[in-house]
N, C-alpha and C positions, 0 to 999 in steps of 0.2 A: 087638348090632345097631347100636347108638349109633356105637360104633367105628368099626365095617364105613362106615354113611354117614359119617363126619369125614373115613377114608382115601380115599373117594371122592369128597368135596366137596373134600378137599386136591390131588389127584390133578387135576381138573377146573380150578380155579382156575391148576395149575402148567403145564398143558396149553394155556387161555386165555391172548388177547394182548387188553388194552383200547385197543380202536381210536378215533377223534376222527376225527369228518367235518365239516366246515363247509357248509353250503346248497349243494346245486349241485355239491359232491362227490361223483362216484360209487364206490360201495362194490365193483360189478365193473361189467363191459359183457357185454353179449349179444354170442358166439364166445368168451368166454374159458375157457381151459381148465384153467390153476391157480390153481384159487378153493380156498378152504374154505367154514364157514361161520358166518355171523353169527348172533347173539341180539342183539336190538337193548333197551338199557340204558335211553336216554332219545331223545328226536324220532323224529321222523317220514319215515320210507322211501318212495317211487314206485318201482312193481318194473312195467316198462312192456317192450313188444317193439316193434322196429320195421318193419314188413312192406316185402315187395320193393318193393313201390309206391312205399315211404317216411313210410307213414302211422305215425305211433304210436299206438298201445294202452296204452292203460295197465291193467295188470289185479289191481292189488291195492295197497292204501296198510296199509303196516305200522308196526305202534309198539313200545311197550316190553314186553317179552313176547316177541315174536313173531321167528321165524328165518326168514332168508331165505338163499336158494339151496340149499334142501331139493330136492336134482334128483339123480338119477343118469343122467342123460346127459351122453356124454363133453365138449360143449361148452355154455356155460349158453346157455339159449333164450331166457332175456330178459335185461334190466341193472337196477340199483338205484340210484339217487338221491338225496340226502340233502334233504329239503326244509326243514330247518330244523338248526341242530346236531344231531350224532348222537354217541350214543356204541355203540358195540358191544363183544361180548364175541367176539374172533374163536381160531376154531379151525381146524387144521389138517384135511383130511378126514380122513386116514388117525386122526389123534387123536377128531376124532367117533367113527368108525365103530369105535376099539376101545370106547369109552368104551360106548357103544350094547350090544357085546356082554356088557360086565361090569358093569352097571349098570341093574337091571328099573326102579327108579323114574325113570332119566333115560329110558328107552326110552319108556316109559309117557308122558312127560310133550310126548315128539320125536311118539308118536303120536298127542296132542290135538290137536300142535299143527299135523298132518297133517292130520288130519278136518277143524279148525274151514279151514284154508285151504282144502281140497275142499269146504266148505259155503257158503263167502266167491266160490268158484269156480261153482260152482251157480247162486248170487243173481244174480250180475252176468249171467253167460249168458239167466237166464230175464228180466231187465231190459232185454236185448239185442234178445231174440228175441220176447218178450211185453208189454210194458209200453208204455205212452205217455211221453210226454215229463215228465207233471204226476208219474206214478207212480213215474220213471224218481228224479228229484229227490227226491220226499218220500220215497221209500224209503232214497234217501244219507242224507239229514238225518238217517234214524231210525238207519241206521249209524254216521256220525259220533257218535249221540246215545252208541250203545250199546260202540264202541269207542276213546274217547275219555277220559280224565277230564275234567272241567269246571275249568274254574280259578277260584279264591279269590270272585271276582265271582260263580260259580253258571255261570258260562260256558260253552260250550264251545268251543274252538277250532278254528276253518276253520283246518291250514295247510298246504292245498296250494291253488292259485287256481283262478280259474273256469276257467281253459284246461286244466289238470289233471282239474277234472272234467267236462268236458266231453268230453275222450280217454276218461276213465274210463266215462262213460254213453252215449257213442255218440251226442250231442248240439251242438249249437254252442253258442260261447260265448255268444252274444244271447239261446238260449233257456234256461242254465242260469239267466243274471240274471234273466230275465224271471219263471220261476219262481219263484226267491227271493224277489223282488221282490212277487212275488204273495202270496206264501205272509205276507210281513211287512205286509204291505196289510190282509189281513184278520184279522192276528191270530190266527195261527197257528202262528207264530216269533217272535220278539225278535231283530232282527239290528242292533245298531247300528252295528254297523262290519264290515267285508265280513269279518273274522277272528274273527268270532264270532258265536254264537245262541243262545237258549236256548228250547226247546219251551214254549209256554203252552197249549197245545188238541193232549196226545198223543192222543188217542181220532181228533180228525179228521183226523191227522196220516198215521196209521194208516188211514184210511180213502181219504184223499187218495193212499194209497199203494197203495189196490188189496186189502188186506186183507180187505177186506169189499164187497159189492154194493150198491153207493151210487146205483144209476140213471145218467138222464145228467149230473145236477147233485148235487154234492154239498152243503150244506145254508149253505158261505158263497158259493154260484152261483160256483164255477170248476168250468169244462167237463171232462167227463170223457172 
């Protein structure tokens, strides 16, 4: 069995190309039609669509771990962006899709990482369609918190900017800082610089998020 995965992790690796994005690089566009696809190695992705109107959406921030342009439609729907260096592990489709058939633990591992995107898919929708602006934000924060590592500091790092998540929540940018802002005012956050925070009060943070039924004021009096 040891064997069977080496010739499949050899196989795999011979298969991958190691790609380098720089900030502002994008990885494909939305209409392209010869993509493969990426595993993203190291930074930070913006996988955004842009509607006829011209509005962008941005609908998912991906990191290390995580693949993008997981789509079987003939032309990609949306595009990806590199928000800070990137590295990626890039595949061919047709080499995905044999690898998929001759390999349960990589198939297994393409289907987490299916679900967890359908579920990352869900959140933002119900944020969208459900949520206040206060809820809209502390719920990012607790995303960031939980899809992020921290760095060396206890950190975590913001890095996409407020105009990023403000596409991302369906918000403007005065009211994403303003919650920030709030949220660092009462001691809720650690934000010392706009590319970082670190959680000091997760229970209200969590609450501020809509979690739980906190009345109309929640207990450091931001309006609900």
């Amino acid at each position: 069995m040891a064997r069977i995965a080496a010739v499949f992790e050899m196989q795999a690796k011979s298969a991958s190309v190691r790609q380098v994005y720089a900030a502002g690089d994008h990885l494909f566009h939305q209409g392209d039609t010869d993509r493969g696809i990426h595993k993203i190695v190291s930074g930070t992705v913006t996988v955004y669509r842009v509607t006829t109107d011209g509005h962008r959406q941005i609908e998912a921030f991906a990191g290390p771990g995580d693949y993008v342009s997981l789509c079987l439609c003939a032309t990609s729907p949306t595009s990806a962006e590199a928000l800070s260096r990137v590295e990626t592990e890039y595949v061919t489709r047709a080499a995905f899709e044999r690898r998929l058939l001759e390999d349960a633990q990589f198939r297994q591992e393409v289907f987490r990482d299916i679900d967890k995107s359908a579920a990352d898919a869900r959140r933002q929708a119900t944020l969208l369609a459900c949520r206040c602006a206060k809820e809209r934000v502390a719920e990012f924060v607790l995303f960031l918190d939980s899809h992020f590592a921290p760095r060396a500091d206890g950190y975590t790092p913001i890095c996409m900017s407020r105009c990023d998540m403000a596409d991302h929540l369906g918000l403007t940018l005065e009211t994403v800082s303003r919650m920030l802002n709030r949220f660092k005012q009462t001691n809720v956050i650690d934000l010392p610089r706009p590319d970082r925070f670190r959680i000091l009060n997760y229970n209200c943070l969590s609450r501020l998020a809509g979690r739980s039924d906190q009345g109309s004021f929640d207990r450091n009096g931001i309006a609900v």
